[in-house]
Kinemage of the C-alpha trace (Angstrom):
@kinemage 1
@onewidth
@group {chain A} dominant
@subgroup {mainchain}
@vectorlist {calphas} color= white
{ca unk a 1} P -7.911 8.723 28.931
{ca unk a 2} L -11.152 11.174 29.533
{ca unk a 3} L -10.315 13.994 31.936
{ca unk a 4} L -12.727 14.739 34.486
{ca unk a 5} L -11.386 17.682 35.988
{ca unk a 6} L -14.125 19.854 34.152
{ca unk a 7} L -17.009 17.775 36.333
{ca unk a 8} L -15.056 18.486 39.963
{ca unk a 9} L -16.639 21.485 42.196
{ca unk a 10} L -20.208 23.084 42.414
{ca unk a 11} L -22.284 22.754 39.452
{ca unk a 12} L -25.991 24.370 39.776
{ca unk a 13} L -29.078 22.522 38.193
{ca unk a 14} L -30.545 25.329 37.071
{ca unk a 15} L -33.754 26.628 37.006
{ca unk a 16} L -36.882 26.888 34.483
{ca unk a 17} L -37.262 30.437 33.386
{ca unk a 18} L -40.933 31.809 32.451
{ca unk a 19} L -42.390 35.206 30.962
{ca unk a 20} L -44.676 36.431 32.544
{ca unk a 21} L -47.231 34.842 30.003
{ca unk a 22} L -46.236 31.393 30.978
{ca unk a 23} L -43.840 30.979 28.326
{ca unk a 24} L -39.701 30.347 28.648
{ca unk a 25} L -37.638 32.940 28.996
{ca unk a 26} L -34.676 33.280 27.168
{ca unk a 27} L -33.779 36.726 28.818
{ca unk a 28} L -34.585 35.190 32.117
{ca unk a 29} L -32.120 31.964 30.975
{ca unk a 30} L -29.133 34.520 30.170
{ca unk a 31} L -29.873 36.532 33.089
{ca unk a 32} L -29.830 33.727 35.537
{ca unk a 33} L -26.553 32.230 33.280
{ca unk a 34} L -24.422 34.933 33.539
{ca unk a 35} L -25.219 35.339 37.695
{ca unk a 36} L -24.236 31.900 38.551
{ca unk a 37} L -21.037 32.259 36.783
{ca unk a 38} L -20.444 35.872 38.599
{ca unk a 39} L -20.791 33.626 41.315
{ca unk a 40} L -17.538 31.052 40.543
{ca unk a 41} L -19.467 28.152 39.869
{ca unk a 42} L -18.041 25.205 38.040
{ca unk a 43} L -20.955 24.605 35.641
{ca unk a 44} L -24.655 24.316 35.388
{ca unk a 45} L -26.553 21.328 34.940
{ca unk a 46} L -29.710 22.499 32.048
{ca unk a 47} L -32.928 20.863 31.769
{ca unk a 48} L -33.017 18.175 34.617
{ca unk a 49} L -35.148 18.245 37.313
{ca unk a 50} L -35.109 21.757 38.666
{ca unk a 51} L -35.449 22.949 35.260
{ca unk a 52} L -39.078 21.711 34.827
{ca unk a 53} L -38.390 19.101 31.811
{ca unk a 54} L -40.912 16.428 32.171
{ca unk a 55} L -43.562 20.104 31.974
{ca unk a 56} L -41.776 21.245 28.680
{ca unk a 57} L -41.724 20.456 25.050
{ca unk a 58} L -38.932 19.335 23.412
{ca unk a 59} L -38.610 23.348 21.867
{ca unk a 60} L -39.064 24.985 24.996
{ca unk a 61} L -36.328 22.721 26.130
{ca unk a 62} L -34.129 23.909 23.131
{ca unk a 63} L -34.625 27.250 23.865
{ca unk a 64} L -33.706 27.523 27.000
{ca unk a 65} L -30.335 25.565 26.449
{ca unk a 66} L -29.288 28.084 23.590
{ca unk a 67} L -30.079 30.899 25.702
{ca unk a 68} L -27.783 29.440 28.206
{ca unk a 69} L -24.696 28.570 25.738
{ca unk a 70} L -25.167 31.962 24.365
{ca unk a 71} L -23.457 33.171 27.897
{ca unk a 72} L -21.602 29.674 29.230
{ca unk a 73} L -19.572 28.703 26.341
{ca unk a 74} L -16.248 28.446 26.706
{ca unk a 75} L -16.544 29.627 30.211
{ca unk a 76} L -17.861 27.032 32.533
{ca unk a 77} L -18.736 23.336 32.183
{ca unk a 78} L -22.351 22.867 30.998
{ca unk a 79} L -24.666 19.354 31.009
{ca unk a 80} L -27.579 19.339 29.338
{ca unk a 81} L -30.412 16.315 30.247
{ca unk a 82} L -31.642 15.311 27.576
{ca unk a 83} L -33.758 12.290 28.461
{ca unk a 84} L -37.742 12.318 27.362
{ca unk a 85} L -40.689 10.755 28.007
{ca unk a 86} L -40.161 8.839 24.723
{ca unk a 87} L -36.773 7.883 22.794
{ca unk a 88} L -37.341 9.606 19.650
{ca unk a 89} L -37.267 13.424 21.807
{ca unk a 90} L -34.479 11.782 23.921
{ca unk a 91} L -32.365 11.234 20.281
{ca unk a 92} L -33.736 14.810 19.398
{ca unk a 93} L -32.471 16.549 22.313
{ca unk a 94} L -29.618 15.105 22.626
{ca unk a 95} L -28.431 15.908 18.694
{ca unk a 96} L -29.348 19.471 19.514
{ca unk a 97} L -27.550 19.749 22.929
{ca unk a 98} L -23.674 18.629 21.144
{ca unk a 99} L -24.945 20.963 18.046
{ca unk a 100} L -25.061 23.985 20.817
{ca unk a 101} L -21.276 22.749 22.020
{ca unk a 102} L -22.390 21.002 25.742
{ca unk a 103} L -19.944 19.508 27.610
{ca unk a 104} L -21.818 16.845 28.481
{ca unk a 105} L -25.841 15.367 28.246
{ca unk a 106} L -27.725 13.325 30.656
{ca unk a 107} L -30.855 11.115 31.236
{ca unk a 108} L -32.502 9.746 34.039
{ca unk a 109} L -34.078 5.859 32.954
{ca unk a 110} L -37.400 5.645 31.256
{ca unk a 111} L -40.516 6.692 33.334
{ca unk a 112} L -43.356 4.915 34.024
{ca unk a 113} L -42.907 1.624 33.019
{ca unk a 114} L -40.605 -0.653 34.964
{ca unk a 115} L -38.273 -1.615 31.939
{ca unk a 116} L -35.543 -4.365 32.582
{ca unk a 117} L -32.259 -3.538 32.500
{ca unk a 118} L -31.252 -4.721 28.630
{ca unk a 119} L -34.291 -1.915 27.980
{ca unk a 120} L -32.799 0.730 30.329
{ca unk a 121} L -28.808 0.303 28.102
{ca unk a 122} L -30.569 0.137 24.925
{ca unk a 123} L -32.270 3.775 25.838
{ca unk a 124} L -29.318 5.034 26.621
{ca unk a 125} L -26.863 4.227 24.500
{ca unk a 126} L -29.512 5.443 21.772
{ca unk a 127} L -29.299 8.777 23.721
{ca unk a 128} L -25.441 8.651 23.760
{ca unk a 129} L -25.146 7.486 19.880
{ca unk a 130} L -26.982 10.797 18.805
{ca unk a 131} L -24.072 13.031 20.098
{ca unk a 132} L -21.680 10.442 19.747
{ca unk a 133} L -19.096 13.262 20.360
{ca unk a 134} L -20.075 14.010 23.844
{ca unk a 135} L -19.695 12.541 27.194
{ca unk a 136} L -22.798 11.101 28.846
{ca unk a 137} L -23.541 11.003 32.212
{ca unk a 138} L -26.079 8.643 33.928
{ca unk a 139} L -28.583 10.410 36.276
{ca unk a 140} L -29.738 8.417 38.911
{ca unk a 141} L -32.750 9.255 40.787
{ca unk a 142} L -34.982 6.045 41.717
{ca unk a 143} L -37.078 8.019 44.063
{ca unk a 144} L -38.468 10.277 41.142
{ca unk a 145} L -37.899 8.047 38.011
{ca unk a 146} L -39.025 4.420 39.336
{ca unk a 147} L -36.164 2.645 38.503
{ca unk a 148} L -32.317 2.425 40.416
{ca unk a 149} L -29.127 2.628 38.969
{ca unk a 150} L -27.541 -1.107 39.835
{ca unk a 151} L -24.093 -2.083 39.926
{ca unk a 152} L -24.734 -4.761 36.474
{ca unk a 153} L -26.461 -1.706 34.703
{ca unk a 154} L -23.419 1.132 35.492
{ca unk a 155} L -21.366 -2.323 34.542
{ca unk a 156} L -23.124 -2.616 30.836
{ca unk a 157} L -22.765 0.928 30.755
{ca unk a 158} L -19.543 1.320 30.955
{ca unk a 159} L -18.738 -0.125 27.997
{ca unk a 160} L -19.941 2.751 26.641
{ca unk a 161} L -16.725 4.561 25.755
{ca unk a 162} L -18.614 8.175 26.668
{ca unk a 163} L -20.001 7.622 29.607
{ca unk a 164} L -18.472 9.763 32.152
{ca unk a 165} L -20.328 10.357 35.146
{ca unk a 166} L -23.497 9.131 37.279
{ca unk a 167} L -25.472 11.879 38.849
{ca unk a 168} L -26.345 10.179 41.843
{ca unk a 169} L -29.267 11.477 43.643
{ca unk a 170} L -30.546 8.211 45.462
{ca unk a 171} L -30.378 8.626 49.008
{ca unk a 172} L -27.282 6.231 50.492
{ca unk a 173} L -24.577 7.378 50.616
{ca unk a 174} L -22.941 4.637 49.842
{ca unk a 175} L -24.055 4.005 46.384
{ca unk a 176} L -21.711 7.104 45.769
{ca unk a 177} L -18.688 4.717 46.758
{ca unk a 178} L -20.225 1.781 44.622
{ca unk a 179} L -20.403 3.872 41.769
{ca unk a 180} L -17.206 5.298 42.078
{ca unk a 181} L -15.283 2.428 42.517
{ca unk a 182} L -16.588 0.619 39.675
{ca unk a 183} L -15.760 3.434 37.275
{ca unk a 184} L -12.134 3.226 38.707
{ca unk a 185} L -11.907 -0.159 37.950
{ca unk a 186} L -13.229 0.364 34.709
{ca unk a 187} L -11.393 3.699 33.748
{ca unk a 188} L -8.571 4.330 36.547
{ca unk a 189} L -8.944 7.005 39.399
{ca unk a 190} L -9.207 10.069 37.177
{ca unk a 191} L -11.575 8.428 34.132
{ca unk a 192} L -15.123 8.661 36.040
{ca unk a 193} L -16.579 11.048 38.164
{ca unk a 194} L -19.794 10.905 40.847
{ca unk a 195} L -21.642 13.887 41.365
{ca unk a 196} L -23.444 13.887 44.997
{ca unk a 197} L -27.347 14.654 44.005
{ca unk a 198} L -28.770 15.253 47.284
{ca unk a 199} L -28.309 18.646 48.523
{ca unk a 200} L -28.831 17.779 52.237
{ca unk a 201} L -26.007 15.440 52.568
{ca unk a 202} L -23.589 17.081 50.322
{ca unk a 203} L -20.924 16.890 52.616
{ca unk a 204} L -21.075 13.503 53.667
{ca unk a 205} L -21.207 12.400 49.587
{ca unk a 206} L -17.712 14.214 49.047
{ca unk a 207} L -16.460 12.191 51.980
{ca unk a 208} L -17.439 9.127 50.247
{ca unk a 209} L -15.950 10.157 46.949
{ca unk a 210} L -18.626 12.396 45.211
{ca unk a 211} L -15.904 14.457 42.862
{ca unk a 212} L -18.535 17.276 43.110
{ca unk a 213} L -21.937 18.104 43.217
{ca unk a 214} L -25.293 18.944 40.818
{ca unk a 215} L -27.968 20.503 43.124
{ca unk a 216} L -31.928 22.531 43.148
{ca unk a 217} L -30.518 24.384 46.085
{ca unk a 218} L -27.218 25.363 44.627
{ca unk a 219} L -28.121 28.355 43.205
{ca unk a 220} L -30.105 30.143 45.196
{ca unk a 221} L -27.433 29.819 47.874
{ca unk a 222} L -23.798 29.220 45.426
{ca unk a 223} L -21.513 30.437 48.158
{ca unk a 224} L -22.538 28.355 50.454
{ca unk a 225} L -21.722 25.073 48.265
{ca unk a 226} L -18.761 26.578 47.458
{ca unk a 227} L -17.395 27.308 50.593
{ca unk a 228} L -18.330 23.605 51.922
{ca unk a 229} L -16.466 21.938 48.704
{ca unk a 230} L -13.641 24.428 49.501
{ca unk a 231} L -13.306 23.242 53.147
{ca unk a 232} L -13.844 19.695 51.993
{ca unk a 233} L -10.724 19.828 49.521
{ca unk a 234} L -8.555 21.955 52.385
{ca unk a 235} L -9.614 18.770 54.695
{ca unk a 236} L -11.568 21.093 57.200
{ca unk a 237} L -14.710 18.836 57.807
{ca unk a 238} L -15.887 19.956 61.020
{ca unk a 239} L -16.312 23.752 59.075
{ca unk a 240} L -17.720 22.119 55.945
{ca unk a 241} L -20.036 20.279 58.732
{ca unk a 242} L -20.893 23.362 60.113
{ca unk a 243} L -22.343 25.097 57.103
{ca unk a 244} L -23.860 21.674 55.605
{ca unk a 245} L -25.837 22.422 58.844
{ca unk a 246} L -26.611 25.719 58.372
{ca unk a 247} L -28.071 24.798 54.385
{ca unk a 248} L -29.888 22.038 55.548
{ca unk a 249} L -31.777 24.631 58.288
{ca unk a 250} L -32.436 26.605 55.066
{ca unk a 251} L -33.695 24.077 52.936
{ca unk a 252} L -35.978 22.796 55.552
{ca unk a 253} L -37.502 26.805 56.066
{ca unk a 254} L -38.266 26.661 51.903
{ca unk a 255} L -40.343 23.054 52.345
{ca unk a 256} L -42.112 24.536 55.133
{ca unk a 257} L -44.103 26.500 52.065
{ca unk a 258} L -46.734 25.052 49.587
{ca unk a 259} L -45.369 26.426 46.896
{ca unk a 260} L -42.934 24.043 44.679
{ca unk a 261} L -39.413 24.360 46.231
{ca unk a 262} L -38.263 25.953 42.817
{ca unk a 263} L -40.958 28.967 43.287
{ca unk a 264} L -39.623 29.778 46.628
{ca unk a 265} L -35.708 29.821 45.254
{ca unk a 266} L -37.057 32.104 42.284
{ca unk a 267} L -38.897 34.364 44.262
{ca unk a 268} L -36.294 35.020 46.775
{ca unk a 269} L -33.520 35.208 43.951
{ca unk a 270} L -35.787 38.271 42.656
{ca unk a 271} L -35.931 39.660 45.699
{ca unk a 272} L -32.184 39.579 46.480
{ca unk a 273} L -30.939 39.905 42.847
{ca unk a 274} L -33.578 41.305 40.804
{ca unk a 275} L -34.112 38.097 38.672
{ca unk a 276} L -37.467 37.634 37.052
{ca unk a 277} L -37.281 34.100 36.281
{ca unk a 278} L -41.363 33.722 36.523
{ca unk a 279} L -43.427 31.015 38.711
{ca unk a 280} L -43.378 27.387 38.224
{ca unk a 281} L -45.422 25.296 35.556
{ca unk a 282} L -48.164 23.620 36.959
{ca unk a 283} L -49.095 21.206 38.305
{ca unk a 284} L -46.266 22.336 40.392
{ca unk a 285} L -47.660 24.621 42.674
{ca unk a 286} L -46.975 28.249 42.553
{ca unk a 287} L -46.532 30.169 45.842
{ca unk a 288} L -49.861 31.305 47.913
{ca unk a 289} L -49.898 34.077 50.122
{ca unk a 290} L -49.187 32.404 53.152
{ca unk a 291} L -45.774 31.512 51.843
{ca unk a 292} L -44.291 34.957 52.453
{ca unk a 293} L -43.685 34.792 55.684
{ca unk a 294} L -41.577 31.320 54.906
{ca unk a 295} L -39.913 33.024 51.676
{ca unk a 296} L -38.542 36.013 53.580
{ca unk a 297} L -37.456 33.812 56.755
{ca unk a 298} L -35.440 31.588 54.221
{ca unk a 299} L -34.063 34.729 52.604
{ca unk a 300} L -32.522 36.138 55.856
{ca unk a 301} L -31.230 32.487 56.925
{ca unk a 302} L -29.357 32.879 53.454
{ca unk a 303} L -28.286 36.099 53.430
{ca unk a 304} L -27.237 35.755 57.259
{ca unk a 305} L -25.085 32.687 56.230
{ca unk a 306} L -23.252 34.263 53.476
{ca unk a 307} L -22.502 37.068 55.999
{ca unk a 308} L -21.069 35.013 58.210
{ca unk a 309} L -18.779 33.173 55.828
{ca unk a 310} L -17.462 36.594 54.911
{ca unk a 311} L -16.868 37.719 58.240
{ca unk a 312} L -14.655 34.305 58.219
{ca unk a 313} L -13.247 34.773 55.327
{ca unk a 314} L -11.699 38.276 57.041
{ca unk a 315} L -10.308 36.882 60.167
């Protein structure tokens, strides 16, 4: 029976690191690594959306992941997406991520073209097959990759012996308790987890039966997560309502910019920790002048918000 306590809590997607040439950072990776786990996350989730992978190579891709294994191994739960534009890189990637000792890899569906379903499996379980030794996880995004995750897919997935997890990043709720219940019936209560993808409803996906969650906002704001998964498992809703509030205020202030989401979070983790984790690679856009105003508001909402919950945390 597969053990899914290592997928429960707050696990990061974590961000593309640049030089300041435009090239990954490796320093920036291990930097960025080893202040997410000072900050009692779970696990990261490398290479996915936040991390830029559809505007990186295969290499860059590699490097970024060893950078981050060089400081997570053995220390925090690490899932490396591995899916590609093409099947080929997918099979490449996902050799190299169980060479570098990953918990677990991932892939959205093919892009672009609308495959059928039979197509979708076939890609996947090619993925799977080329670290046959590691657990997969599905990640489900329709809005981004054109295609949803539907109950007769998961169900031809799951014959897949390492399939562990969906992602789950489509917008109802309640495809969280779809999920999840057909991957109890299929592998009992404690055999398949559902991450909550969505940042914004967070809360309300771990009251459906999200066993954690993989977010872009997580880490410029950990505590916060943390706090509202905390309250979550204590049963304290109202107080994990009250600071899903209070994130979702923030998150709002960083789309207010024109700058990619992902350039505001790097920019104010520089200015708070010192983190030079570079721009964004276009055509994302980078941040424009008139985004500092918005980039220091969202820094005080954050900072203010972590004050409070220590405040709490002393009464």
């Amino acid at each position: 029976m597969k053990d899914i306590r290592k997928y429960r809590g707050i696990l990061p997607a974590f961000y593309a690191c640049y030089a300041p040439d435009g090239s990954v950072s490796a320093k920036g990776a291990r930097a960025l690594t080893r202040h997410l786990i000072s900050k009692g996350v779970k696990g990261l989730y490398v290479g996915g959306s936040s991390g830029e992978c559809i505007y990186q190579n295969p290499e860059e891709r590699k490097n970024i992941l060893e950078a981050v294994m060089e400081e997570a191994r053995g220390k925090i739960t690490v899932i490396a997406h591995v899916a590609c534009s093409n099947t080929a890189d997918s099979i490449e990637l996902a050799a190299h991520a169980e060479s570098c000792g990953v918990d677990a890899i991932a892939a959205i569906p093919p892009i672009y073209f609308h495959l059928p379903e039979h197509a979708i499996a076939a890609y996947w379980n090619a993925i799977s097959s080329a670290a046959a030794n590691t657990e997969f996880v599905i990640y489900n995004i329709p809005q981004l990759a054109g295609s949803a995750l539907t109950i007769s897919l998961l169900q031809e997935m799951l014959k897949n012996p390492n399939l562990i997890a969906v992602k789950n990043s489509s917008m109802p709720t309640q495809d969280i308790q779809i999920f999840k219940d057909a991957g109890i019936s299929a592998r009992g209560a404690d055999g398949f987890a559902v991450f909550n993808g969505p940042d914004e409803q967070f809360v309300s996906g771990r009251v459906m039966g999200a066993d954690g969650g993989i977010g872009g906002t997580y880490a410029v704001m950990p505590e916060l997560f943390l706090r509202m998964d905390a309250l979550i498992e204590e049963g304290d809703i109202p107080a994990a309502r009250s600071i899903q509030y209070e994130v979702n205020r923030i998150i709002y202030k960083i789309c207010e910019a024109r700058g990619s989401l992902y350039a505001v979070q790097k920019e104010i983790l520089r200015r708070m920790y010192g983190l030079e984790l570079g721009g964004v690679r276009s055509p994302l856009p980078n941040l424009t002048p008139g985004d500092e105003k918005i980039t220091a508001e969202a820094q005080h909402m954050i900072e203010a918000a972590a004050k409070n919950l220590n405040e709490r945390g002393r009464k």
